[in-house]
C-alpha positions in Angstrom: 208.6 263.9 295.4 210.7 266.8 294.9 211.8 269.1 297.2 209.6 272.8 297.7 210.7 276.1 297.6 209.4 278.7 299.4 207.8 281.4 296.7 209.9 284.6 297.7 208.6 288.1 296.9 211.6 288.2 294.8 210.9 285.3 292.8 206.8 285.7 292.7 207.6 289.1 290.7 210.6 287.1 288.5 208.1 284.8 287.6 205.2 287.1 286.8 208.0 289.2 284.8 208.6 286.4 282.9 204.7 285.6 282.3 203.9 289.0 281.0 207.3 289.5 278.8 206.2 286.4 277.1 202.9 287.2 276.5 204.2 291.0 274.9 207.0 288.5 272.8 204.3 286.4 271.4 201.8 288.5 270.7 204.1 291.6 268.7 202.2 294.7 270.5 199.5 294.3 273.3 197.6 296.0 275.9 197.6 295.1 279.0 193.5 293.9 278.8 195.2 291.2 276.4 197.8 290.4 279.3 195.5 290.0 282.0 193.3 287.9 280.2 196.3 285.6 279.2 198.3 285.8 282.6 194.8 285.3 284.7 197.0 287.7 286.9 195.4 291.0 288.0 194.8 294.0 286.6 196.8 295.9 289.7 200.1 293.3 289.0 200.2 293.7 285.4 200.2 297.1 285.4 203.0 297.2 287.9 204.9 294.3 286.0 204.5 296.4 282.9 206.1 299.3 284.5 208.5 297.5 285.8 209.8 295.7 282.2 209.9 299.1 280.9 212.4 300.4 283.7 214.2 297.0 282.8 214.6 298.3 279.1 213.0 295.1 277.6 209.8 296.8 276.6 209.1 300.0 275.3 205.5 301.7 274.6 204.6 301.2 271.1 201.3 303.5 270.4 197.3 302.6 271.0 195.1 300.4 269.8 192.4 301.4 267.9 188.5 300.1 266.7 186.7 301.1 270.4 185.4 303.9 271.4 186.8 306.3 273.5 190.8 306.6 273.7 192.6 303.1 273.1 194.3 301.0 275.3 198.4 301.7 275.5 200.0 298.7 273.5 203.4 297.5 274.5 206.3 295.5 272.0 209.4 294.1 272.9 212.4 296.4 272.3 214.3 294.9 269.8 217.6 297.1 270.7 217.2 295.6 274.5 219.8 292.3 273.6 221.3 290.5 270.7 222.3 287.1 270.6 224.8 286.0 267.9 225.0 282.4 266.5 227.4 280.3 264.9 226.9 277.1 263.0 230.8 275.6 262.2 230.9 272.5 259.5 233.1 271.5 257.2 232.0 273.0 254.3 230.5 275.8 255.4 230.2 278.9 258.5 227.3 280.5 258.8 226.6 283.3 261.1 223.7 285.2 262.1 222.6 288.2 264.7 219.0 287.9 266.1 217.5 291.0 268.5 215.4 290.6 272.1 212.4 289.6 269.4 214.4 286.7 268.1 214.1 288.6 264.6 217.2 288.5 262.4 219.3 291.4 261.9 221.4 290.0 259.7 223.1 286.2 258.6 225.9 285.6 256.2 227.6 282.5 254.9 231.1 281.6 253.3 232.8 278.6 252.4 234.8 277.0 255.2 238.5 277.9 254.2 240.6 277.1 257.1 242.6 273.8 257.6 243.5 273.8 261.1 241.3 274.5 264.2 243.3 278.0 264.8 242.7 278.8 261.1 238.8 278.1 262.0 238.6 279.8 264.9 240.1 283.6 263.1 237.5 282.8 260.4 234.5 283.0 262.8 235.9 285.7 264.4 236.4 287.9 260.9 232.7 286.3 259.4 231.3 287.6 263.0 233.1 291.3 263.4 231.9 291.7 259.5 228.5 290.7 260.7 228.2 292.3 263.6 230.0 295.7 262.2 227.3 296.1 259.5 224.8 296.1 262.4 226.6 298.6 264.7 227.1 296.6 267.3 230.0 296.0 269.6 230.7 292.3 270.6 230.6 293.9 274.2 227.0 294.4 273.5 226.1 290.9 272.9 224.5 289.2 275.4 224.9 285.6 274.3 226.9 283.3 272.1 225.6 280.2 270.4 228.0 278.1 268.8 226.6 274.9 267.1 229.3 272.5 266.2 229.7 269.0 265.4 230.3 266.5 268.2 229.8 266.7 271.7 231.4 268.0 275.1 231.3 265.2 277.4 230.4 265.2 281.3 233.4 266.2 283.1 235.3 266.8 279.9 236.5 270.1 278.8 236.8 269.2 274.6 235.2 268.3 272.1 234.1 264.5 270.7 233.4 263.3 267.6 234.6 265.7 265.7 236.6 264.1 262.9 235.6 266.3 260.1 236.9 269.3 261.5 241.0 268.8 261.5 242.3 269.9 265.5 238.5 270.1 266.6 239.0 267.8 269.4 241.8 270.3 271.0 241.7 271.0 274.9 242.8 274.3 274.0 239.5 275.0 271.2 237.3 276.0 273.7 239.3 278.1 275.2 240.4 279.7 271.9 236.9 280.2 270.8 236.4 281.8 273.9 238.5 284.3 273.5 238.0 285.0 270.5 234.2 285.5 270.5 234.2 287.9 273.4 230.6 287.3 275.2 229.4 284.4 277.1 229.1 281.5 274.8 227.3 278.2 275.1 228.4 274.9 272.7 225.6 272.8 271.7 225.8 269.8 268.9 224.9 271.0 265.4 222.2 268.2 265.0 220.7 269.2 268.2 220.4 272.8 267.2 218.7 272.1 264.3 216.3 270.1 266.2 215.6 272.9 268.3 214.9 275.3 265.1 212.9 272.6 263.3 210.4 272.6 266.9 210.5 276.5 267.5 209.8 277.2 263.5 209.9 274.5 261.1 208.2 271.5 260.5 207.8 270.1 264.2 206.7 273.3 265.6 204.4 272.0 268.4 204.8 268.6 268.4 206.3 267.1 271.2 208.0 263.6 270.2 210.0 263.9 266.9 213.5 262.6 265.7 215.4 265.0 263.4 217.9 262.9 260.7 220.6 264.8 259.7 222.5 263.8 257.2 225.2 265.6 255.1 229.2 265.1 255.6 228.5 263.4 258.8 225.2 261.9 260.2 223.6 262.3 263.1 220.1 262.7 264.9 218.6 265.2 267.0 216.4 263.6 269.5 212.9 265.6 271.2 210.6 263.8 274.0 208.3 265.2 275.5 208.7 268.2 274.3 212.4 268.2 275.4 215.5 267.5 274.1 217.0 264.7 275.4 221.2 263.8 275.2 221.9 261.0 277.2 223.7 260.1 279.8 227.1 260.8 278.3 225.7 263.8 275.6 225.8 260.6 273.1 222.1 260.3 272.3 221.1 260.7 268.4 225.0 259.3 267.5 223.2 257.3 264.9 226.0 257.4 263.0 227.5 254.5 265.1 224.1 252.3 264.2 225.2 249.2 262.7 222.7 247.2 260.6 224.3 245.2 258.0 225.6 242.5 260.2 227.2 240.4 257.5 229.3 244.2 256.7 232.9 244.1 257.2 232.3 247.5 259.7 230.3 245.2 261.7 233.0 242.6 262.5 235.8 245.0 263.4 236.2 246.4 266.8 234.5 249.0 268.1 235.8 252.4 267.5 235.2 255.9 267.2 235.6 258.0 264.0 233.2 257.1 261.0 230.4 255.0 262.0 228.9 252.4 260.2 225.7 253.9 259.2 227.5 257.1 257.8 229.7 254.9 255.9 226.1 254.2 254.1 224.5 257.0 253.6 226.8 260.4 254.2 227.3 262.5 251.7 230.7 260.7 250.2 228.7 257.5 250.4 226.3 258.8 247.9 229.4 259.9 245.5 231.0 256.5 246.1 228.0 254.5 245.1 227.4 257.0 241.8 230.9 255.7 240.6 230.7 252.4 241.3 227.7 252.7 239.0 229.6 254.8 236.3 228.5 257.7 237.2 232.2 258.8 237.4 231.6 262.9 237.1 229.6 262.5 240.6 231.7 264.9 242.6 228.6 265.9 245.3 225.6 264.1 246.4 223.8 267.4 244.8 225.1 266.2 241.5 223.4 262.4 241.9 220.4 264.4 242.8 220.4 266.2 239.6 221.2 263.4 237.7 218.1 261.4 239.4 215.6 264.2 238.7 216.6 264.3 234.9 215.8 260.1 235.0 219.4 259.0 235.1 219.0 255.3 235.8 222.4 254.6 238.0 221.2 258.2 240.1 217.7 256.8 240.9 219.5 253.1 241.9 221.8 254.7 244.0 218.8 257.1 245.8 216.8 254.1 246.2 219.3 252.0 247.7 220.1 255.2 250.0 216.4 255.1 250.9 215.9 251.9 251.8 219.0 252.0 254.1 217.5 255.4 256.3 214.2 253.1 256.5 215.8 250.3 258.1 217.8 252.8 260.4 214.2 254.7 261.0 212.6 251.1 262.0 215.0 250.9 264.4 214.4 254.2 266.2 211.3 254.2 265.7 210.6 251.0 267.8 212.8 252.3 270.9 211.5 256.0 270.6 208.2 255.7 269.0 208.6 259.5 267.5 205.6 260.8 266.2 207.5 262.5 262.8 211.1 261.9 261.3 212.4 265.3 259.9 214.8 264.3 257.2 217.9 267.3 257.5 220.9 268.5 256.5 222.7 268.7 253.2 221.1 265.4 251.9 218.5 265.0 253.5 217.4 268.5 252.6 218.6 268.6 249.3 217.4 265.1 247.9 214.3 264.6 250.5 212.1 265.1 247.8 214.0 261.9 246.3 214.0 260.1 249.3 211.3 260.7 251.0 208.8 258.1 249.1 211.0 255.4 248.8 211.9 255.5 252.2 208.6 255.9 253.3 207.6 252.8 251.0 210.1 250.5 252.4 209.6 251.6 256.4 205.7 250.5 255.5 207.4 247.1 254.6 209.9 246.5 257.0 208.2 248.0 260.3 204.8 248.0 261.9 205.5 251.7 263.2 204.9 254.2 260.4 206.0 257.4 262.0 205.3 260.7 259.6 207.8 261.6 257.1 208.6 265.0 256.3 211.6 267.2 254.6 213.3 270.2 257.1 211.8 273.2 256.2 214.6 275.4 257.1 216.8 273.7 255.5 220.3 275.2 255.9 219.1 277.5 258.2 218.3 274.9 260.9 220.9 275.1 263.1 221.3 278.8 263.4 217.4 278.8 264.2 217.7 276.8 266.9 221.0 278.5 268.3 219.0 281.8 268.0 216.3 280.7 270.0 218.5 278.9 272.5 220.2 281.7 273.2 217.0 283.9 273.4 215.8 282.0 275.9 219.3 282.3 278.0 219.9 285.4 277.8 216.0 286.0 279.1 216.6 283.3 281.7 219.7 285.2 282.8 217.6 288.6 283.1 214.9 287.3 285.1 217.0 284.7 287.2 218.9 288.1 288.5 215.1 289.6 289.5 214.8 286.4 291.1 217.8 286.5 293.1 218.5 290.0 294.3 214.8 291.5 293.7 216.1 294.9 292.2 213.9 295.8 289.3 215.1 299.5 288.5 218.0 299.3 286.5 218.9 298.2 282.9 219.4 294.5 282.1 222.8 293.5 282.5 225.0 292.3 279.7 226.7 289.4 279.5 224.4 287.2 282.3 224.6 283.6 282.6 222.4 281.4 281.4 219.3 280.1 284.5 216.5 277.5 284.3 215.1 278.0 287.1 212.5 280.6 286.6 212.0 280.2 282.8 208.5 279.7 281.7 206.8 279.0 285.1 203.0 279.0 285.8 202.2 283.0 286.9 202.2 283.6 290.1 199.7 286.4 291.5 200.3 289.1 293.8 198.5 287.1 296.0 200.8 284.2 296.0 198.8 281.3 294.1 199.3 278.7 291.6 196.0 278.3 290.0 194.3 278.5 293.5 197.5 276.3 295.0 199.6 277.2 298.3 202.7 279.8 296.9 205.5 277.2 296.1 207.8 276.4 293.0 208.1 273.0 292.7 209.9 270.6 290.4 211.4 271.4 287.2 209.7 273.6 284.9 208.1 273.2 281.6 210.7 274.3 279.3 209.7 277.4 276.9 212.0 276.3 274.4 212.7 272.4 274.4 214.9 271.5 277.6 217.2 272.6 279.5 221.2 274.2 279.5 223.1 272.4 277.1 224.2 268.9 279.0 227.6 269.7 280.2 228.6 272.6 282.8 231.8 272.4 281.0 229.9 274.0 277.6 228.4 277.0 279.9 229.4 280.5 280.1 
């Protein structure tokens, strides 16, 4: 049973803070009738809360309703202008960057081709592609509350560096985080590509809502973004969804060679230079992208359709596997093939999972697409740089002053039940206890070493 913590004056108003921002996020401009019903909180503590997110600066009045009798109610948005979160999504090919306001809307995004051939060289390109980006907006990297950086491979427990990184030369550096630190100016949190995407594809994509789903990215490298119960899980060592180390073929070569890291076996198969190798050995020798085999199967190409076939049935056999230890409700097929060509793969696949497997887990194509990842960074750091405001309400109780830049990220308070003036939980004794539902997926990212 966990352990119960006293419900503080301090925290009761964090949490009912929190309630009633959330309720003037999602619903674009409401009046506090709308809150109260919502919130069950009443009408005396919303109107103080209210008050209380406008001295914050997170709110601002935005006009009256209208349709009633009589003078309407006062309506009340989000101010946009009240925090900014910048993301990063780093891959070999490309950098793409965007800037998202307090409502999560988008400011602006840009993309360029990934030029650099060292992990210094990377690091001054996201720091020019960012100061451009954030420049055109008029804002200061001083101003922004929170940095999202998604990047392939992982920072392991008690490790201060990236893993699994081998498409990005120098990645895997002690001294890249640091660097990137530096050079990005706010507090910034690391989180794995695949993950990120996961995250967008459950706040606006295709799994928005659903609560078990596996996202399969696969492009230069492969990997798999994992969501249970509504949270995203990473494993014990921030290793879970590495499907790229899944070995099926156990006749393969791969499979009778010692264990290593680097390319896995199951991106040997399917990546994105797997799907040019096995165009040429086919003779389709002016291959140079998996984009072109996709062209050449949709004009009827024989050798294109045997090689997306063969691709398919290979992601079934690596989808009956997870799906019999995960039992996911739906398998988003992402990244730069399995976005580009799902509408190749996805019926083939979906034929040969029916044959192989008694699980039959829906199929579906991202629908952001190359936007995944900086969706899901965006709304990660959203809910950080929130968590950080209210956290500080929680802790110190002073309401009056402008939210501070640069806070840490908190879990603690996010998305908890609403707590009355009174002191209840739905008619329970004034306590916080356990972990709490997450607003967006789980959780800080895995390792303290990846936090600001």
């Amino acid at each position: 049973m966990p352990g119960r913590e006293p419900a503080t004056p301090s925290l009761v108003r964090a949490i009912n803070l929190r309630s009633i921002f959330d309720v003037v996020h999602a619903g674009g401009s409401v009046g506090a009738p709308r809150v109260v019903r919502e919130t069950g909180l009443s009408r005396p503590t919303v109107a103080e809360c209210l008050a209380q997110l406008l001295e914050l600066g997170l709110i601002r009045r935005a006009g009256r309703g209208r349709g009633l009798p009589g003078p309407g109610a006062q309506l009340y948005a989000v101010d946009p202008r009240a925090g900014w979160v910048l993301s990063l999504d780093i891959g070999r090919e490309w950098v793409r960057c965007g800037l998202s306001d307090l409502t999560g809307g988008w400011v602006g995004r840009t993309a360029s081709r990934t030029t650099a051939v060292t992990a210094a060289a990377l690091i001054a390109q996201l720091r020019q592609v960012a100061t451009h980006l954030l420049t055109e907006a008029g804002i200061a990297f001083e101003e922004v509350d929170q940095v999202v950086v998604g990047t392939p491979g992982v920072i392991r427990p008690g490790e201060g560096h990236f893993w699994l990184a081998p498409n990005l030369p120098g990645w895997e550096s002690v001294q890249v985080i640091t660097d990137l630190r530096e050079a990005l100016v706010a507090p910034v949190t690391f989180e794995n590509d695949v993950n990120l995407a996961a995250v967008g594809e459950h706040t606006q994509g295709v799994a928005r809502g659903l609560r078990d789903f596996v996202l399969l990215s696969v492009g230069t490298g492969v990997g798999m973004g994992v969501v249970l119960d509504g949270e995203l899980r990473r494993g014990a060592g921030g290793l879970a969804g590495e499907i790229a180390y899944l070995a099926l073929d156990m006749d393969a070569p791969a499979a009778q060679q010692v264990a290593q890291w680097g390319t896995g076996a199951f991106e040997r198969m399917v990546s994105a230079a797997a799907i040019v190798g096995l165009a040429r050995d086919r003779g389709l020798v002016d291959a140079r992208s998996a984009a072109d085999v996709f062209r050449l199967a949709r004009a009827g190409t024989t050798a294109a359709q045997q090689v997306i076939d063969l691709v398919a049935s290979r992601l079934a056999h690596a989808i009956a596997a997870v799906a019999a230890v995960l039992d996911p409700d739906l398998v988003v097929l992402g990244g730069g093939v399995g976005s580009g060509g799902g509408d190749l793969l996805l019926g083939p696949t979906g034929r040969v999972l029916a044959r192989i497997s008694p699980f039959s887990p829906r199929l579906a194509v991202s629908t952001l697409g190359s936007d995944a990842v900086l969706t899901g960074a965006s709304a990660l750091g959203l809910r950080l740089t929130l968590d950080g405001v209210f956290e500080r309400a929680a802790g110190n109780g002073r309401f009056g002053e402008p939210a501070a830049r640069g806070l840490g990220p908190g879990v603690a308070v996010a998305a908890q039940p609403p707590l009355d003036r009174g002191g209840s939980i739905a008619g329970q004794p004034a306590v916080v206890e356990g972990p709490p539902p997450a607003a967006i997926l789980a959780g800080p990212p895995g390792n303290p070493e990846a936090m600001p």
